[in-house]
C-alpha distance (Angstrom), angle and dihedral (degrees) to the residues before:
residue distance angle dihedral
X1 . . .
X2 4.08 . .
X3 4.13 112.4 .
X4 3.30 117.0 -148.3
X5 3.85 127.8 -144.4
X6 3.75 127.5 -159.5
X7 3.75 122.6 -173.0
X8 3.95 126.1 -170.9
X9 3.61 116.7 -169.7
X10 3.90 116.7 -174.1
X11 3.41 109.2 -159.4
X12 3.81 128.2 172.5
X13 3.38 87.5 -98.4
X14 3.24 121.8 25.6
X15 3.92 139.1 15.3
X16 3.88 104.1 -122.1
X17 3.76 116.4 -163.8
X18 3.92 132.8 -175.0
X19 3.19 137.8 172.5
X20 4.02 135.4 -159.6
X21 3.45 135.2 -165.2
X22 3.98 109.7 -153.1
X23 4.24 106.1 -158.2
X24 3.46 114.2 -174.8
X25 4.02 96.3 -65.0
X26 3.35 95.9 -14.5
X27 3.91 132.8 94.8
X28 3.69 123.3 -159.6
X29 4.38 124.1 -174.3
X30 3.19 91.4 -144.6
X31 3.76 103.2 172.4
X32 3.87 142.0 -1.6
X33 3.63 147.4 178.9
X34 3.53 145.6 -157.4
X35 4.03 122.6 -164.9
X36 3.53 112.7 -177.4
X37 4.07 107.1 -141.0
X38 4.07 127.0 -164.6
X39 3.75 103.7 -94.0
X40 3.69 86.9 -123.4
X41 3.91 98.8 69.6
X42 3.63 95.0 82.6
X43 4.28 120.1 43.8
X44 4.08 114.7 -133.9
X45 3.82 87.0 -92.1
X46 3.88 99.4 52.8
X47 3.29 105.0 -100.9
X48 3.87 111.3 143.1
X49 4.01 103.7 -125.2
X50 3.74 97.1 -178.1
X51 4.08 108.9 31.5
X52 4.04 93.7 -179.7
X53 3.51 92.5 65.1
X54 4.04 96.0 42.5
X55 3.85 85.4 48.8
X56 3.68 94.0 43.0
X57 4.30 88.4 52.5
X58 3.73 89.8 48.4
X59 3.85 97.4 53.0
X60 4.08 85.0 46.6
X61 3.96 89.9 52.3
X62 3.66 90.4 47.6
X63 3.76 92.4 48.1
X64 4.23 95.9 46.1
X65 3.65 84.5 38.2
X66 4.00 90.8 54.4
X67 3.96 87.0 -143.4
X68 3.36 109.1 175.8
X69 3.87 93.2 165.1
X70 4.43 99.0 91.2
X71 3.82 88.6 -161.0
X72 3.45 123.7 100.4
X73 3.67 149.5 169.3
X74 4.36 122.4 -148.2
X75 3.36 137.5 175.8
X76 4.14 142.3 -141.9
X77 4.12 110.9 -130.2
X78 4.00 119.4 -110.1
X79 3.91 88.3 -95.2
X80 3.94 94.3 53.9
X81 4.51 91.8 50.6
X82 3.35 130.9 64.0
X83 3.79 108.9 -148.0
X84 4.08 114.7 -166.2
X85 4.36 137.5 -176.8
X86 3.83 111.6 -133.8
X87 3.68 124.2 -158.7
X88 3.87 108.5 -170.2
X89 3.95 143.2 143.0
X90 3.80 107.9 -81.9
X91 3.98 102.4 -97.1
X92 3.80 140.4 155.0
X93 3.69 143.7 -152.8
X94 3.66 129.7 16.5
X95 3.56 84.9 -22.7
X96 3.86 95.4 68.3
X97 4.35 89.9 44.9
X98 3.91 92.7 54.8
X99 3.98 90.0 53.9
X100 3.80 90.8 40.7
X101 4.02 87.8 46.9
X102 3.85 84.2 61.0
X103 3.49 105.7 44.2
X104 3.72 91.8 50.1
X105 3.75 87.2 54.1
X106 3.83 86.8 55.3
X107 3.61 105.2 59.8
X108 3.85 97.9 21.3
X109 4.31 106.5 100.8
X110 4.17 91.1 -149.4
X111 3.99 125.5 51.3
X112 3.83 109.5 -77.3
X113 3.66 97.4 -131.9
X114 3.47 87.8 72.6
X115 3.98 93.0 51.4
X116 3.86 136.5 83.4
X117 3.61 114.7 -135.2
X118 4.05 136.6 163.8
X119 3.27 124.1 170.2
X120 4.33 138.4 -166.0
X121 3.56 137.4 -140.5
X122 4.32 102.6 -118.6
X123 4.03 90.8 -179.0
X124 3.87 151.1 -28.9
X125 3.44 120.6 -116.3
X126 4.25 129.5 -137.5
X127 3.93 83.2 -118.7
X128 3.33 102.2 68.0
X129 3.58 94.1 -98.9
X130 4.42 131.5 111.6
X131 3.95 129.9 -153.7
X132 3.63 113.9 -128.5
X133 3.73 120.8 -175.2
X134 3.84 109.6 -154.1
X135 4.34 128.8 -157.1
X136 3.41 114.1 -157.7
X137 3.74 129.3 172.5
X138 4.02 149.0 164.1
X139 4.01 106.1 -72.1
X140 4.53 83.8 -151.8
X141 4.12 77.8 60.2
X142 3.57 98.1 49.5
X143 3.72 100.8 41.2
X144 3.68 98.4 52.2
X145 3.65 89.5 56.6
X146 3.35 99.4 51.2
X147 3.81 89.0 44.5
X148 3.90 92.5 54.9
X149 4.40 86.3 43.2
X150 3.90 83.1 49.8
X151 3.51 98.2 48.8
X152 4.20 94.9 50.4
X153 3.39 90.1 54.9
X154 3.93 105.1 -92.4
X155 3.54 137.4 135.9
X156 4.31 107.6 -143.6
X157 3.95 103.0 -143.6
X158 3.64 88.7 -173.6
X159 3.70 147.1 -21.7
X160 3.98 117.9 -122.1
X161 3.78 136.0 -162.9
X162 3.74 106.0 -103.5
X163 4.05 88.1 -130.5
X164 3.99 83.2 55.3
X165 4.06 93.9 55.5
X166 3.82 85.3 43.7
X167 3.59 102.8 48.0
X168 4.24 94.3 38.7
X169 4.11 89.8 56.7
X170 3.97 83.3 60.6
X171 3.77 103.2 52.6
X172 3.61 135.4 -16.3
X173 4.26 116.0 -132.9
X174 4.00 116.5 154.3
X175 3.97 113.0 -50.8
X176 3.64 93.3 15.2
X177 3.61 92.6 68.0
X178 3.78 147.0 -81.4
X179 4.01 105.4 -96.6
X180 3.79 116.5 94.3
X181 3.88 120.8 -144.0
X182 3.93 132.3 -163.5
X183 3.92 110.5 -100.7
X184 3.68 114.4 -102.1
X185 3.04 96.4 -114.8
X186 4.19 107.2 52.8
X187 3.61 86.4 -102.2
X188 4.02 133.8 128.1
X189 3.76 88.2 -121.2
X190 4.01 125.7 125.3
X191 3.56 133.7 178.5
X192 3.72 97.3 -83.5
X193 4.18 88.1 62.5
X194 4.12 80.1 83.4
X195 3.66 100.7 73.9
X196 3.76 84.8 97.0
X197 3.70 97.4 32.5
X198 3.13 143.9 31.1
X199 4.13 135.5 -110.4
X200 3.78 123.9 -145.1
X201 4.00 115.3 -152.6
X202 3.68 105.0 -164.5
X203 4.04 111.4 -165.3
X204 3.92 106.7 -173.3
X205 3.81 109.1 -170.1
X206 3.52 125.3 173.6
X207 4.31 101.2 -102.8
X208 4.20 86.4 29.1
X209 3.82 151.1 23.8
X210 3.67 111.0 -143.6
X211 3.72 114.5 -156.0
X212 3.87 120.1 -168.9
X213 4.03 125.8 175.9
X214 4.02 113.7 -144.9
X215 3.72 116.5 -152.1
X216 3.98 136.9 150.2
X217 3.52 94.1 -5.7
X218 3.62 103.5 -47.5
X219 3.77 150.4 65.1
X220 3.53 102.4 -84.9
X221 3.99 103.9 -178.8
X222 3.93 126.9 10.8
X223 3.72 108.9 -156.7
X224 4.49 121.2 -172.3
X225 4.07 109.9 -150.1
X226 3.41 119.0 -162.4
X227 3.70 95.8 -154.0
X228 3.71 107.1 92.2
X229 3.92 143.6 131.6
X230 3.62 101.1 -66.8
X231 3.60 91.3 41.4
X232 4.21 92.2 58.3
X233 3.89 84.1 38.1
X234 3.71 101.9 53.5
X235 4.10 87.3 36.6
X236 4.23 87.2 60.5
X237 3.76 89.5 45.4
X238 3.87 93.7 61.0
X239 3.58 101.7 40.3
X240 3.73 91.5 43.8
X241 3.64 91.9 38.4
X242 4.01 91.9 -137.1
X243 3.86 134.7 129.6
X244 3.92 112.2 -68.8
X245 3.95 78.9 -121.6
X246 4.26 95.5 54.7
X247 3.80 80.8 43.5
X248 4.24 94.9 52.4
X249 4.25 82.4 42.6
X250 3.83 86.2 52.0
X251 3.94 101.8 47.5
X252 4.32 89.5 43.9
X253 3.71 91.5 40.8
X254 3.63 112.8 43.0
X255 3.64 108.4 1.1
X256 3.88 121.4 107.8
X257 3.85 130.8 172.6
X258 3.94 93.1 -132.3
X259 3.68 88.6 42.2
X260 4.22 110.3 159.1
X261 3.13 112.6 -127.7
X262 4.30 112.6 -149.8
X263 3.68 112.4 -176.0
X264 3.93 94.4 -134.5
X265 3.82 81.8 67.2
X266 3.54 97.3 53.4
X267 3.67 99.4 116.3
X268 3.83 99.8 41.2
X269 3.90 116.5 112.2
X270 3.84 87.8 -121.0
X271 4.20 88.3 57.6
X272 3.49 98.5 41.4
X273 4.29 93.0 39.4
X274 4.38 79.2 52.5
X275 3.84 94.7 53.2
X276 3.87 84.7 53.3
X277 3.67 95.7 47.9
X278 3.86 95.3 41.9
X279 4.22 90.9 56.8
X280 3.95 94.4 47.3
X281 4.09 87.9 48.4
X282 3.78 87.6 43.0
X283 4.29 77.7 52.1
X284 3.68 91.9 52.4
X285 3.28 99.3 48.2
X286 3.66 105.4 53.6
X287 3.92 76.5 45.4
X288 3.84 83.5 60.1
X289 3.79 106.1 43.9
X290 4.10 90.4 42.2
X291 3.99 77.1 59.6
X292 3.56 101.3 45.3
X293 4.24 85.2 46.1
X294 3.76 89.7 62.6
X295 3.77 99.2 46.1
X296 3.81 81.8 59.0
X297 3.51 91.5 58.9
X298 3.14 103.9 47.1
X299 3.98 87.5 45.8
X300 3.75 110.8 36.6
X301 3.70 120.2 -136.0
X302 4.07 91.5 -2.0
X303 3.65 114.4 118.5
X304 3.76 135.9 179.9
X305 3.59 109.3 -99.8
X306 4.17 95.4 176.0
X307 3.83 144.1 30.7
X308 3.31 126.5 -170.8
X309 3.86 126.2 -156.1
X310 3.45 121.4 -127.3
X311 3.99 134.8 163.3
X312 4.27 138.9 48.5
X313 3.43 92.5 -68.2
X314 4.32 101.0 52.2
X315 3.98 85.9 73.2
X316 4.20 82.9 78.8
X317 3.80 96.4 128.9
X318 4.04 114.7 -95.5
X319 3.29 89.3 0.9
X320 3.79 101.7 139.5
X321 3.87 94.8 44.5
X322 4.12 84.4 54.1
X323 3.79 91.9 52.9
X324 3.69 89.2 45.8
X325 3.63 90.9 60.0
X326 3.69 94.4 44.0
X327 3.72 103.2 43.7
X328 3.74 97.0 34.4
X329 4.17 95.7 -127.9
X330 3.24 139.3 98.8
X331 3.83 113.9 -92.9
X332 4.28 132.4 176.7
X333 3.60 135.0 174.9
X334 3.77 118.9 -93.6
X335 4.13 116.8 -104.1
X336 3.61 99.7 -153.3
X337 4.17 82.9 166.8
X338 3.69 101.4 55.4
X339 3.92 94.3 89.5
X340 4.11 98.0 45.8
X341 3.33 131.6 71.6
X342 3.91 112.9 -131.2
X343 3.59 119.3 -120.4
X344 3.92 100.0 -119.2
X345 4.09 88.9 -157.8
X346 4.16 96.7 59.9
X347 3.79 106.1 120.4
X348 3.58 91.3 -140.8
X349 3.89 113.7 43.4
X350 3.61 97.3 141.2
X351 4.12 102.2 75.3
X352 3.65 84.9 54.3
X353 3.79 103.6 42.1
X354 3.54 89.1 42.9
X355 3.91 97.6 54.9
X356 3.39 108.7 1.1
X357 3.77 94.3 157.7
X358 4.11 89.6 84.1
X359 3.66 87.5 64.2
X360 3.95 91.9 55.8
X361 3.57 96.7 103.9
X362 3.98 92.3 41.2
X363 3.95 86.2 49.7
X364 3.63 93.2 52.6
X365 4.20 90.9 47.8
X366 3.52 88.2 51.9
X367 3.74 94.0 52.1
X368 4.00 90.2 53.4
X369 3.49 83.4 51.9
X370 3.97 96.3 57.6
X371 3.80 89.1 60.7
X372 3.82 101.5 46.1
């Protein structure tokens, strides 16, 4: 019996849809979409401003995408959750939710009756004490999602964690899914190598950069970066003094992270585009190391020892040998494709062969959605 996955990301500027057929063994991508939306539909937190046009984009996805299959699982963005490590007593029952209940109304910054939260015991402890990580987020957030889902026609199954989607279309150990996937990096390595270690997922989209660390079997630390692809874009559009869409052309075309700069050049577009680049990366990666400074303080003597790239905007060219140099680790790109089988019918393969790490997140959703 075939099990079919759907995944909806809503991003801040597009809709991104994929869907997976899981056969026996075997997974096959047998559809996607992409529905660019104006950036102004959803609000820096996630909030859906203008529902029509969300609902709108998701009944266009579902059409290009010929989804058939009306059940589907989302996700809110690392800025929009609020992901937490619990030490308590092992306990059960309504016992366990009341002291939940008031640790979520310690660390959340709004009222918690009007947030969502679930939560899942990671291990128990020799001591007599269990690790619970716990997911909280704004109920307005939530609902207006769901409402917009609802009103194209879909049934939500269940709403991940962004970082979740992200990190399940790498590898596949215990709640993150069932579907093994080669390391990035050519390497025998799987997720369960970070138990000494820790694993940076780097998701650079074009309003943010979302950072999260990977260690013992968890997200340890989600981190929001400002510097993204819109940000370098709109920078080389004002310096230049060019259309935001010559500048986009520019930065996919011609720019490159190890980019040489020769003097005699210095007043070509491809120079002067560079310089820009070269300060936001410089940006990103103090970003980076300030992040990787406070994992280590939280977790003594552990360091990041990998990052992997993930996202439109990691395709910048030479981008992961740059970080490597700068961050002192090894890094690769994500290959959210390496476990699926691509339907060879789709009329559109080439947006998603081309840059398949945008529909990462989507990917991941999808493969949640297999196992449901």
């Amino acid at each position: 019996m075939a099990h079919i996955g759907v995944g909806v990301d809503i991003g801040h500027q597009a809709i991104k849809l994929v869907q997976i057929i899981k056969k026996k063994d075997q997974l096959e991508l047998t559809d996607y979409a992409k529905i660019p939306i104006p950036p102004s539909s959803i609000d820096a937190e996630g909030l859906i401003i203008d529902e029509s046009i969300v609902i709108d984009a998701l009944q266009q996805a579902c059409y290009q995408a010929h989804v058939k299959h009306k059940k589907i699982i989302t996700a809110l963005d690392g800025n929009t959750v609020t992901i937490k490590h619990l030490n308590l007593p092992v306990m059960h029952g309504p016992k366990l939710t009341e002291v939940i209940r008031l640790e979520v109304e310690k660390f959340l910054t709004f009222p918690v009756t009007k947030a969502e939260y679930d939560w899942e015991i990671i291990r128990q402890h020799d001591n007599g004490e269990m690790e619970l990580m716990v997911v909280a987020a704004p109920s307005q957030i939530i609902h207006r999602r769901l409402n917009c889902l609802k009103q194209a026609g879909l049934k939500t199954v269940a709403i991940d964690a962004q970082p979740f989607a992200q990190l399940r279309s790498l590898s596949t150990e215990g709640a993150l899914g069932t579907f093994g996937t080669p390391s990035t990096f050519g390497a025998p390595d799987a997720l369960d190598a970070f138990d000494l270690s820790g694993l940076a997922i780097l998701d650079i989209g074009a309003t943010m950069t979302q950072m999260c660390i990977y260690y013992q079997g968890s997200i340890r630390e989600i981190r929001i970066i400002s510097t993204a692809g819109n940000k370098i874009t709109l920078s080389i559009a004002e310096q230049l003094q060019i259309s935001n869409e010559k500048a986009e052309a520019l930065k996919c075309n011609l720019g490159d992270a190890d980019y040489q700069f020769i003097a005699s050049e210095q007043e070509s577009e491809s120079y002067r585009a560079n310089q820009l680049i070269a300060e936001k990366l410089k940006e990103l990666v103090m970003e980076i190391q300030r992040s990787f400074d406070y994992f280590t303080l939280q977790f003594p003597g552990v360091c990041v020892t990998e990052c992997i790239l993930t996202g439109g905007g990691c395709k910048l060219r030479n981008l992961t040998s740059h970080l490597e140099s700068k961050l002192g680790l090894k890094v690769g790109r994500a290959d959210p494709l390496s476990p699926l089988q691509i339907n060879s019918k789709m009329t559109d393969r080439a947006t998603l062969l081309g840059n398949p790490y945008q529909f990462s997140g989507a990917i991941g959703l999808a493969l949640r959605g297999v196992e449901c």
